[in-house]
C-alpha positions in Angstrom: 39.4 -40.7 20.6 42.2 -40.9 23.8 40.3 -44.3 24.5 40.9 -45.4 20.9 44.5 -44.4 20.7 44.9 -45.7 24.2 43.5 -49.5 23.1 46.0 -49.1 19.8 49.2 -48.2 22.1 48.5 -51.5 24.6 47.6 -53.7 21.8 50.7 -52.4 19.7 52.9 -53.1 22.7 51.5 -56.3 23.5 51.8 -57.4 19.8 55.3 -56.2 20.0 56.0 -58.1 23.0 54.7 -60.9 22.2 57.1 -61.3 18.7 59.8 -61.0 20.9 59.6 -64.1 22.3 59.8 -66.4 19.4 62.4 -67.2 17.1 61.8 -66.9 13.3 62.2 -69.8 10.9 65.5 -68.4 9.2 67.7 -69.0 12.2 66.8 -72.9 11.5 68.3 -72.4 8.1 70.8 -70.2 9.5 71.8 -73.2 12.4 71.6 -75.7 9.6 72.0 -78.7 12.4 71.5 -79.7 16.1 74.5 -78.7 18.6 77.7 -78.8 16.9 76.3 -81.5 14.1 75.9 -79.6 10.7 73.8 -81.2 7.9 76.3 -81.5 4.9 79.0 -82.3 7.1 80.7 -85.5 6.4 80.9 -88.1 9.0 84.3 -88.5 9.0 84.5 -85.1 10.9 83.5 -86.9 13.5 85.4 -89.7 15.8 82.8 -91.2 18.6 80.5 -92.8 16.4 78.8 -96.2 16.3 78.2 -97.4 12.9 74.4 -98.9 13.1 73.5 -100.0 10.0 72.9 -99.3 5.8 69.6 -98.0 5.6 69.8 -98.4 2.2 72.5 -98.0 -0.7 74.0 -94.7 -0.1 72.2 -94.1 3.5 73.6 -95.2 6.4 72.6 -94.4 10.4 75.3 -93.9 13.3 75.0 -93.4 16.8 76.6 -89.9 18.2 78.6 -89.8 21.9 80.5 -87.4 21.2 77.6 -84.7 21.5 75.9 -83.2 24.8 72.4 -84.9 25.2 70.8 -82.5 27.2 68.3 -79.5 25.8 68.5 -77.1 29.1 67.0 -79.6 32.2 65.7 -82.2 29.2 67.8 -85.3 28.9 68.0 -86.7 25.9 68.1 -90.8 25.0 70.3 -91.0 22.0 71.6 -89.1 19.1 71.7 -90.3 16.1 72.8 -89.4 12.3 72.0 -90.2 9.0 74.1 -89.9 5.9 73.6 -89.6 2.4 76.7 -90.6 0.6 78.6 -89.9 4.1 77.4 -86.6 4.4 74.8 -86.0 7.1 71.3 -85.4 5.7 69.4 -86.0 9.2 70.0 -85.7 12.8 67.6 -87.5 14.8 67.4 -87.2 18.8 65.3 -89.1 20.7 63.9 -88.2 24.3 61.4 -89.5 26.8 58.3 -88.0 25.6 57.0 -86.2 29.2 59.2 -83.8 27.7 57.5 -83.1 24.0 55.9 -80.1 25.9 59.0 -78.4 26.8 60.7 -79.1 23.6 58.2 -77.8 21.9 58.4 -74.4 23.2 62.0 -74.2 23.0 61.5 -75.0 19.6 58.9 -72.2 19.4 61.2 -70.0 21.4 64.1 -70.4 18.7 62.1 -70.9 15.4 58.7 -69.5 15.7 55.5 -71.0 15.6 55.4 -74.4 13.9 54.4 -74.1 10.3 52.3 -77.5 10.3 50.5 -80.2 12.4 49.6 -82.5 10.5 47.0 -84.2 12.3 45.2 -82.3 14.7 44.8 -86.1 17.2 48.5 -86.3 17.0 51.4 -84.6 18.8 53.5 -84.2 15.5 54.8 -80.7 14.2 56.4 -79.4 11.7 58.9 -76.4 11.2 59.7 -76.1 7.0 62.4 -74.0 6.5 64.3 -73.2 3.1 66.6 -75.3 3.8 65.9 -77.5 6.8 62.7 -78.8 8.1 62.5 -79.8 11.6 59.7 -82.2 12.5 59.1 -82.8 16.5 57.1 -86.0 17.0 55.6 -86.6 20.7 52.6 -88.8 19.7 51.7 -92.2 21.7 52.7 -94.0 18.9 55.6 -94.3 19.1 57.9 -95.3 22.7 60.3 -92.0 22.6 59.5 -88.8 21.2 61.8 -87.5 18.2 63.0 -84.9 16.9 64.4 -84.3 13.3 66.7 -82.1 11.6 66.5 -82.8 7.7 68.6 -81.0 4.8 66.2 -80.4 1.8 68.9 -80.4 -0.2 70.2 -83.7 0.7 67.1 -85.5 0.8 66.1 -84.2 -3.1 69.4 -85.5 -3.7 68.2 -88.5 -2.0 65.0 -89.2 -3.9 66.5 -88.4 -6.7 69.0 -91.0 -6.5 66.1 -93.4 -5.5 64.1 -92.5 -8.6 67.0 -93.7 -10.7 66.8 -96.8 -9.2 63.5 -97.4 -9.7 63.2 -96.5 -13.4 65.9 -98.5 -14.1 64.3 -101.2 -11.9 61.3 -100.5 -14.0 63.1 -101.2 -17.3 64.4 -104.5 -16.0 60.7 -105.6 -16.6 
């Protein structure tokens, strides 16, 4: 019995331990951005900006300056935001991909254990918040590794806007 209750007490204070050193998923939602960038923020609350380019109708990408580019010793290559009718639905960094490891466990360190991988071949994961979804992309695939910050509330609004356009589209037949 003192063997039994002994194994229960480490395993209990391992197990507590060990919750103790990640994040939960709420304090994505709770951060609701990257840095000082909020999603639903316009982008006129913003000054150092590079205007890149319409990604399509009501979307448009910018480069950020204003913001530091480094996650602890990480260095990253560029920030950059997207808007949905000037309000910023995603914040995507970019960052030399030797570094997907580390950013990975700070990720896991703030949020918790990813909710998804995707593809089991690919370094690509997933954090779905209520909210916000974060999606960390380290895969050879691609030439930097990513990171994204996306409001689901923005992007519904988003596809929504999309699917207008295309059933109008679609009674233009």
């Amino acid at each position: 019995m003192k063997t039994f209750l002994f194994t229960i007490t480490i395993l209990s204070v391992t197990l507590t331990t060990l919750a103790q050193d990640y994040g939960k998923i709420s304090d994505l939602d709770k951060k609701n951005g990257f840095k000082t960038l909020v999603l639903g923020d316009s982008i006129t609350n913003f000054e150092n900006y590079k205007f890149l380019g319409d990604v399509d109708e009501n979307v448009k990408m910018f480069d950020v300056k204003e913001i530091d580019h480094k996650i602890g010793d990480i260095e990253l290559t560029a920030i950059s935001i997207i808007t949905f009718d000037n309000k910023i639905s995603k914040i995507v960094a970019f960052f030399d991909k030797k570094d997907g490891y580390k950013i990975h466990g700070v990720f896991d360190k703030a949020y918790g254990v990813h909710s998804q991988k995707p593809n089991r071949f690919i370094d690509k994961y997933v954090w779905n918040g209520s909210k916000v979804d974060l999606i960390l992309d380290y895969d050879n695939l691609r030439k930097d590794g990513t990171m994204m910050f996306i409001s689901l509330s923005l992007l519904k609004a988003e596809k929504d806007a999309n699917n207008i356009k295309r059933n109008k589209a679609v009674s233009d037949l």
